[in-house]
C-alpha positions as CSV (number, residue, x, y, z in Angstrom):
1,X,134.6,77.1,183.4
2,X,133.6,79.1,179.9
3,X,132.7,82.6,180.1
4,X,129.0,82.1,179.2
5,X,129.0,80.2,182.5
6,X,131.1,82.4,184.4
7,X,128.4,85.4,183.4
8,X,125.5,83.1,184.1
9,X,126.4,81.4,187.4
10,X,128.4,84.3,189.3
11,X,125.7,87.0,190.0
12,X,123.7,84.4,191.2
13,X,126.0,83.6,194.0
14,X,125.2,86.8,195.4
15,X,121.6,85.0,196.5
16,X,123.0,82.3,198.7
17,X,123.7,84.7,201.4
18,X,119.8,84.6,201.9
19,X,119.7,81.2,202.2
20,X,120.2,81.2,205.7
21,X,122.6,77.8,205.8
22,X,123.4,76.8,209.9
23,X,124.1,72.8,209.0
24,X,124.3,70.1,211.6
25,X,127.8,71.2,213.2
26,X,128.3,73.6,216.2
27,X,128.2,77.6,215.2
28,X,131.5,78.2,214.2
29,X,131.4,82.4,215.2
30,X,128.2,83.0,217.4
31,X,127.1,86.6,218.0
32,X,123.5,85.9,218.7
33,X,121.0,87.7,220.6
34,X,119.5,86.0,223.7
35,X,115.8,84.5,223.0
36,X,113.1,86.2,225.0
37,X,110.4,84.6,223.2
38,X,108.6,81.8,225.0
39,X,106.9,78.4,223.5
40,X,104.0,79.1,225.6
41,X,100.2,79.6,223.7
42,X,99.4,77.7,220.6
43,X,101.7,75.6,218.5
44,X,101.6,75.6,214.8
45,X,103.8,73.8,212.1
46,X,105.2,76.0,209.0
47,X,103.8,74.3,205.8
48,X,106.4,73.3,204.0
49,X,105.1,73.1,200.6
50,X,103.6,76.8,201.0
51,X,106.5,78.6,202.7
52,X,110.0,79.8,201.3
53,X,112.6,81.7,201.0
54,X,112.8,84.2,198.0
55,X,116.3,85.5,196.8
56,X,117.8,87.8,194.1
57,X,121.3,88.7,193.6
58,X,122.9,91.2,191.5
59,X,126.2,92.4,189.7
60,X,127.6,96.2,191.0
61,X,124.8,97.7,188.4
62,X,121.1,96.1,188.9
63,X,119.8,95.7,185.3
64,X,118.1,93.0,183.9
65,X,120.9,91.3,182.5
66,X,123.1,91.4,185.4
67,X,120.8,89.6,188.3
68,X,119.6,86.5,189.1
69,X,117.0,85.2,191.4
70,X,115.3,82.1,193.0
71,X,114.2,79.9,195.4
72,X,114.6,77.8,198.5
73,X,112.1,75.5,200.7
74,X,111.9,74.7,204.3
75,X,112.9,71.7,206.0
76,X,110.8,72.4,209.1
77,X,109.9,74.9,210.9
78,X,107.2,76.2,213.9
79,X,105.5,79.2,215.2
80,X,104.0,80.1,218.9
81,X,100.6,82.1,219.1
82,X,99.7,83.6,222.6
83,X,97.1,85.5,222.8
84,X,96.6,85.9,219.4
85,X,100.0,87.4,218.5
86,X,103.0,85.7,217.3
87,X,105.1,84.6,220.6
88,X,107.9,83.1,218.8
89,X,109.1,81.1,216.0
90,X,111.8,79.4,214.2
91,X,112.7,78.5,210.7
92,X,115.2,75.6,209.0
93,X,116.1,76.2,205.3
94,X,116.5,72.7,203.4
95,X,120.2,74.3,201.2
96,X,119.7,71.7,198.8
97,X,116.4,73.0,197.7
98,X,118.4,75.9,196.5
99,X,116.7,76.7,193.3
100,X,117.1,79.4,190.6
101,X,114.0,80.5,189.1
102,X,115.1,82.7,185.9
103,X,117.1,80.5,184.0
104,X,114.4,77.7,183.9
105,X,114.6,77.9,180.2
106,X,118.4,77.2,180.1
107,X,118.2,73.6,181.3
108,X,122.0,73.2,181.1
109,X,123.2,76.7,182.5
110,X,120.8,76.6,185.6
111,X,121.9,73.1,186.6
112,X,125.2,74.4,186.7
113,X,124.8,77.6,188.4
114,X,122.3,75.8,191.2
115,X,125.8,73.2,191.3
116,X,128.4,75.8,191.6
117,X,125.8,77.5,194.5
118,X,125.9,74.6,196.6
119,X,129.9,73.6,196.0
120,X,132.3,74.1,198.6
121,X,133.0,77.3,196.5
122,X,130.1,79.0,198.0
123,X,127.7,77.3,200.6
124,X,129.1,73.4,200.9
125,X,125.6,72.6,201.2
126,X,127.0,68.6,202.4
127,X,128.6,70.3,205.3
128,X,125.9,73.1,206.3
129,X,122.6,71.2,205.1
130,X,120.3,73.1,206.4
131,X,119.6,76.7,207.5
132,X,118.0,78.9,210.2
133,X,116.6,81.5,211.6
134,X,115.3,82.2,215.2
135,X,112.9,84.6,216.3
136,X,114.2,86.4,219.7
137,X,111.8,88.9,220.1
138,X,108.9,90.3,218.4
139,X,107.5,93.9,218.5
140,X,104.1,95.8,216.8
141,X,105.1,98.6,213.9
142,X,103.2,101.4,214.5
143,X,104.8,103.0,211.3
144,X,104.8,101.9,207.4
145,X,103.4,99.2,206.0
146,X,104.7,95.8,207.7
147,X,102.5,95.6,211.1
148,X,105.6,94.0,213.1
149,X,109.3,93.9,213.5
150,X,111.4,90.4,214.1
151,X,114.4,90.1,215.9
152,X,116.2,86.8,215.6
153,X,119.4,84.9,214.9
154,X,120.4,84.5,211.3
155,X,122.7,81.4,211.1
156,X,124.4,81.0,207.6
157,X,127.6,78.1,207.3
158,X,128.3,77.8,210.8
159,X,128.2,81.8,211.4
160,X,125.0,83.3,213.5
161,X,124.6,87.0,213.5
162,X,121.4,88.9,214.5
163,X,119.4,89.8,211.9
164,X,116.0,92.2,212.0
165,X,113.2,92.3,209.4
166,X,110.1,94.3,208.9
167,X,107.4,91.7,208.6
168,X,103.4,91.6,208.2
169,X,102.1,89.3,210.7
170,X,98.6,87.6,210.1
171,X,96.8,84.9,212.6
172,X,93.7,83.8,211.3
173,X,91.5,80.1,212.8
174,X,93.9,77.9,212.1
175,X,96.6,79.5,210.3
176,X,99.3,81.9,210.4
177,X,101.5,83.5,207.8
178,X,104.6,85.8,208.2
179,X,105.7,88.1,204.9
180,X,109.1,89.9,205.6
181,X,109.7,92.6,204.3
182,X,112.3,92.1,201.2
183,X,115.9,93.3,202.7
184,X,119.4,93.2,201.7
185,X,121.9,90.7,203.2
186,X,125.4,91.5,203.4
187,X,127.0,87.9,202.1
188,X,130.6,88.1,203.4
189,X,129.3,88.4,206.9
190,X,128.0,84.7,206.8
191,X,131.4,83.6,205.0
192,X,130.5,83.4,201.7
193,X,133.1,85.7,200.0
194,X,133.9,84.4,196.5
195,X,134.2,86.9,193.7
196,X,134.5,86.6,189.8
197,X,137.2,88.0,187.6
198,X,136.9,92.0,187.3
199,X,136.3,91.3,183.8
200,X,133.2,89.6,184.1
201,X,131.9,92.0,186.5
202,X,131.7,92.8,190.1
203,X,129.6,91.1,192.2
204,X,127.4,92.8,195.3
205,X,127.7,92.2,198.9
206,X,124.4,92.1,199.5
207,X,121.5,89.8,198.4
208,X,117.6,90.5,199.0
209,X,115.9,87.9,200.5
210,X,112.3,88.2,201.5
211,X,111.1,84.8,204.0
212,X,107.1,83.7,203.2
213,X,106.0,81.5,206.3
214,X,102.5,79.8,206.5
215,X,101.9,77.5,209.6
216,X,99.0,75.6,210.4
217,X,97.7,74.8,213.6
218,X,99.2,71.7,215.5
219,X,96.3,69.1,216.5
């Protein structure tokens, strides 16, 4: 692998860590909270085509230069309204949707990077297909600017750890969308470890993901 690559791809593996990546198999380290939500009111169905998963990684210094960021889409997904409030929901990523978004004039460099990103190197996307996450209980925000807090199950390559995001919450005839609030993801909690030479750069722990949801009403 040449070093233009290296300085491409590597940042960029930062982002995976949002892409929440659960597969087919059996959690292989579970330390999930217990579901409170119910599946009783309303059932709606995300919109794939309108929902996703937004990610940006970075090197040890956030410039410009030393980030990357990107996509990925929803296999499936549904939401609960009771009331008209959010009872529950959950979320599966499709991994192989994994797209990055700034080097779309690079033909050749973001083919490889999106590669390398779903290689047994980083998120073996053939083993863990698809990703997850589960909301276990939801709560009104009475302060800032995201009207409700999410607590759920975060299930990345076999590993589920509880995760909680400030989120704007929105039920409107017939639809319902869900905005997280953009947070910081901590990569090597969900297994995905890999660094890059010192030389090229150190790269962060953490990864921002922010999760868009729209779901329609089920007829």
């Amino acid at each position: 692998m040449n070093k233009m690559f290296l300085k491409a791809v590597y940042p960029v593996l930062v982002l995976g860590t949002l892409v929440v990546s659960c597969g087919k198999d059996k959690p292989l380290v579970s330390d999930n909270t217990e579901v409170t939500t119910t599946k009783d009111g309303n059932a709606f169905v995300v919109d794939t085509l309108n929902s996703r998963i937004e990610w940006k990684g970075y090197k040890v210094f956030k410039t410009d230069n030393s980030s990357h960021f990107g996509t990925i889409k929803f296999e499936s997904g549904d939401v609960t309204i009771k009331d008209g409030k959010l009872e529950s929901g959950k979320f599966v990523a499709d991994m192989n949707s994994l797209e990055n978004v700034d080097l779309k004039d690079d033909a050749e460099q973001k083919a490889k990077l999106e590669g390398h990103l779903k290689s047994g190197d980083f998120f073996e996307v053939e083993k863990f297909p698809t990703a997850s996450y589960e909301i276990t209980k939801v709560s009104p925000n009475e302060a800032g600017d995201y009207n409700t807090i999410l607590d759920g199950n975060l299930t990345i390559k076999g590993i589920t750890k509880p995760m909680q995001f400030n989120a704007n919450v929105s039920v409107k005839e017939g639809e319902v969308s869900i905005a997280t609030e953009p947070k910081d993801i901590n990569r090597e909690e969900f297994g995905v470890k890999f660094q890059m030479p010192v030389a090229n750069g150190v790269i962060k722990d953490e990864v921002n993901i922010q999760i868009l949801i729209k779901a329609l009403e089920k007829k």
